[in-house]
Residue, then its C-alpha position, 0 to 999 in steps of 0.5 A: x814736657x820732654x818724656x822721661x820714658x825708656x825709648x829705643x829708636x832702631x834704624x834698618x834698611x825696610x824693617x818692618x816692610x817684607x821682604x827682608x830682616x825677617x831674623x830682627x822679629x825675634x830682636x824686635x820681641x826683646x826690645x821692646x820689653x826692654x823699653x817704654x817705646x821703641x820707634x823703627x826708622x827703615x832707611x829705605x823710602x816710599x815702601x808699599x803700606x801693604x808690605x808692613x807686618x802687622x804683628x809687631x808689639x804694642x809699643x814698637x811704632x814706625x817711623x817713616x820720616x825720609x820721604x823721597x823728593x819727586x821734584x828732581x830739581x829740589x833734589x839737586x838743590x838739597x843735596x848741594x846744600x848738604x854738601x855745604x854744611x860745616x859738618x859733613x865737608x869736615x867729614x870729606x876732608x877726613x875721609x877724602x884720601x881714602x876714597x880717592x884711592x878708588x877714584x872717582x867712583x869712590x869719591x862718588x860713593x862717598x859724597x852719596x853716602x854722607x848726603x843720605x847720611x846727613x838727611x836722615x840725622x835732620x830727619x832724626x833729630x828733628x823727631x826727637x830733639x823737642x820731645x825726649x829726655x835724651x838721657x833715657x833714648x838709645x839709638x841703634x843702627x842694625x846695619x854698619x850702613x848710611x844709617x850707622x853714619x847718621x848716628x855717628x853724625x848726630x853723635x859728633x853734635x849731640x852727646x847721645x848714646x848710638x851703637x851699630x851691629x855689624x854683619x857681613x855686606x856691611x863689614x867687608x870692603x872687599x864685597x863691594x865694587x869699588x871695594x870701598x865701604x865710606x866712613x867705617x873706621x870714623x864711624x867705629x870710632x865714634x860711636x859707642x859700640x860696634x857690635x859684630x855678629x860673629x868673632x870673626x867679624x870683630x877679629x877683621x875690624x879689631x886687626x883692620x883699625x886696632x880698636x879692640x875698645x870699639x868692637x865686640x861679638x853679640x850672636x843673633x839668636x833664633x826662638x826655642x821650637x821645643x820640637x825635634x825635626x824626626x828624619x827620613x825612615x822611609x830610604x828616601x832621602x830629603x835636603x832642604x836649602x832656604x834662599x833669597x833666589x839671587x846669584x850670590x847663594x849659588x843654588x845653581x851649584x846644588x843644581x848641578x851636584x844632583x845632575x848625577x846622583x842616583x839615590x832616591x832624593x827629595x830637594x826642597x827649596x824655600x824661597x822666591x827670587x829674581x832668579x827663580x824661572x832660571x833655576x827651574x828651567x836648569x833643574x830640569x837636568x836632574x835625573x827622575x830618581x830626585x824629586x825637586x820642589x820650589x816654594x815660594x818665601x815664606x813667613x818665619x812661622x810657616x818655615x819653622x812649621x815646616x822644619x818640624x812637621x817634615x822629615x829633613x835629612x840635611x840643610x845645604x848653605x852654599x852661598x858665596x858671602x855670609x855674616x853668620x847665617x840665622x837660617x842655620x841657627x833656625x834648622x839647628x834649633x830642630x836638630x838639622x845636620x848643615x852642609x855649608x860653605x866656609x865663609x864668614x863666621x860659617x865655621x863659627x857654627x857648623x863643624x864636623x860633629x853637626x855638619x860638613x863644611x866646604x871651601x868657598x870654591x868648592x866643585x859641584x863634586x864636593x857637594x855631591x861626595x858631602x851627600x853620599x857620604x852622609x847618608x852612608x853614614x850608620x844611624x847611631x852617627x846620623x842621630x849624634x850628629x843631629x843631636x849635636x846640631x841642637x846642642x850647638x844652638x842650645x849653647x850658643x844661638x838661643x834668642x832668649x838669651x843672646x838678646x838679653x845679654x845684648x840688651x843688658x851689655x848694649x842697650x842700658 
């Protein structure tokens, strides 16, 4: 007997496997209030057990239904037959012209993209066809990735309700080398929804295809801390950054900005990465009157304990690329002043009444003037511009409320 039960299937890139998507826990909370089951279906494969968290709700279970294929020539085979479907060489055909603009490295891109596409709409059918009523299922692909172009292939054969949110890797072509992102207008156009993180976001796609049906903006949201960060009181000032330590948020760049800075200074790091022993060997040229700490990744609790029990003058985001960055809706819901590169839906956010925004190809200069000149400040500008930071999230980032109305536009 098919199951009448409200169920979700969720597709991401290693959700619920560390590290990564940590902003979806909040979503994930929502959800499955929202539904009897929710099923989370990572796209990436062979994830260590011991990496999964284990405080997910009752009713959200995950389903690791791509197993990778160790026998390479098996492998081969079955791409090769994948190839030959009727549906994904109709797929080509439509999308060929596009791809070969690129050349062969886009047509590779293409033809690995609808492969990986086309086994994981099997994998997915497979999981459900013979067990739900599919006028209760809803699928969701967080990403505008190979997971979004499953749904759409499922959705060219099966009438199911499929939606995508997009964010800023998964939107903008140019980001890429080739600068080619398979598929996105076939995929907008066949999906239910396509649901941009910031306005900015849906005003590239509406201009880029006209699909102002197809597209719309839900913000991602952060949960209520009900505690106000209090700042330094002590003339030492603390700047706090929190990063994936990789070349695109160019931390090297606050590096350099405190190289000759001669206030009394505390610069905390959160996060781990590839690049953590450059950065500390480069942190070395800072002068002795700037303290630098480097912590490892933490959990989302730890973080926001941290923002809450430590005095933190002033955030710095100075990343090169961005969707809408949760980490700045995070330290706003504590009343964090930002200073932030204007990139992505950045502007969106931050402005100069909660905080200072760069340009993207700022000078280390620029950084350094942008922190002199706020702790010069008076501390009746100092408190309005923090309490303006948190009325930004109170108005617009809240997760209560974002995500319900997301579930009440998107998901019913």
């Amino acid at each position: 007997m098919l199951s009448k039960a409200r169920t979700l299937f969720l597709l991401t890139n290693r959700y619920p496997y560390r590290p990564g998507e940590e902003f979806l826990e909040e979503e994930i909370k929502k959800l499955s209030q929202s539904f009897d089951n929710v099923y989370i279906i990572p796209f990436v494969k062979n994830l260590r057990v011991e990496d999964r968290r284990n405080d997910l709700p009752n009713n959200v279970v995950v389903k690791d239904i791509l197993v990778s294929n160790n026998n390479r020539l098996r492998m081969i085979i079955d791409s090769f037959v994948t190839l030959f479907d009727i549906q994904v060489l109709k797929w080509i055909l439509s999308e060929k012209g596009k791809a070969i603009k690129h050349g062969m490295n886009g047509l590779k891109k293409m033809i690995i993209w609808i492969i990986l596409a086309s086994k994981l709409k099997k994998a997915i059918i497979k999981s459900y066809k013979n067990n739900f009523d599919l006028g209760n299922v809803y699928f969701y692909s967080y990403w505008l990735s190979p997971t979004a172009l499953a749904l759409a292939l499922a959705k060219d054969d099966i009438d199911i309700y499929a939606i995508s949110r997009v964010h800023g890797t998964d939107l903008f072509e140019e980001r890429h080398s080739p600068p080619y992102l398979p598929f996105q207008e076939k995929v907008i156009n066949t999906l239910n929804h396509t649901i941009s993180v910031s306005k900015m976001g849906t005003e590239y796609l509406e201009q880029k295809f006209r699909l102002e049906s197809k597209v719309s903006t839900s913000y991602l949201g952060t949960r209520r801390i009900n505690k106000i960060n209090k700042r330094s009181n002590d003339r030492f000032y603390r700047i706090v950054s929190c990063s994936y330590m990789v070349p695109i948020k160019r931390l090297h760049l606050i590096i350099d900005s405190l190289e000759k800075i001669d206030l009394k200074l505390e610069w905390t790091h959160i996060g781990g990465g590839p690049l953590k022993d450059e950065l500390t060997e480069l942190s070395k040229s800072i002068p002795k009157n700037v303290t630098v700490n480097f912590l490892d990744t933490m959990n989302n609790n730890d973080v926001m304990d941290y923002y809450t029990e430590v005095p933190i003058d002033l955030f710095i985001n100075v990343s090169e690329l961005e969707g809408l960055p949760v980490s700045i809706m995070e330290v706003f819901s504590v009343g964090i002043p930002v200073c932030a590169t204007d990139v992505g839906g950045t502007s969106e956010i931050v402005n100069e009444k909660n905080g200072y925004l760069l340009e993207k190809k700022f000078k280390a200069s620029d950084l350094r003037e942008v922190i002199l000149n706020h702790f010069n400040k008076s501390q009746h500008e100092i408190e309005e511009m923090r309490k303006c930071a948190y009325e930004t999230w109170c108005k617009s980032f809240s997760s209560e409320e974002n995500y319900s109305k997301f579930i009440r536009e998107y998901l019913n």
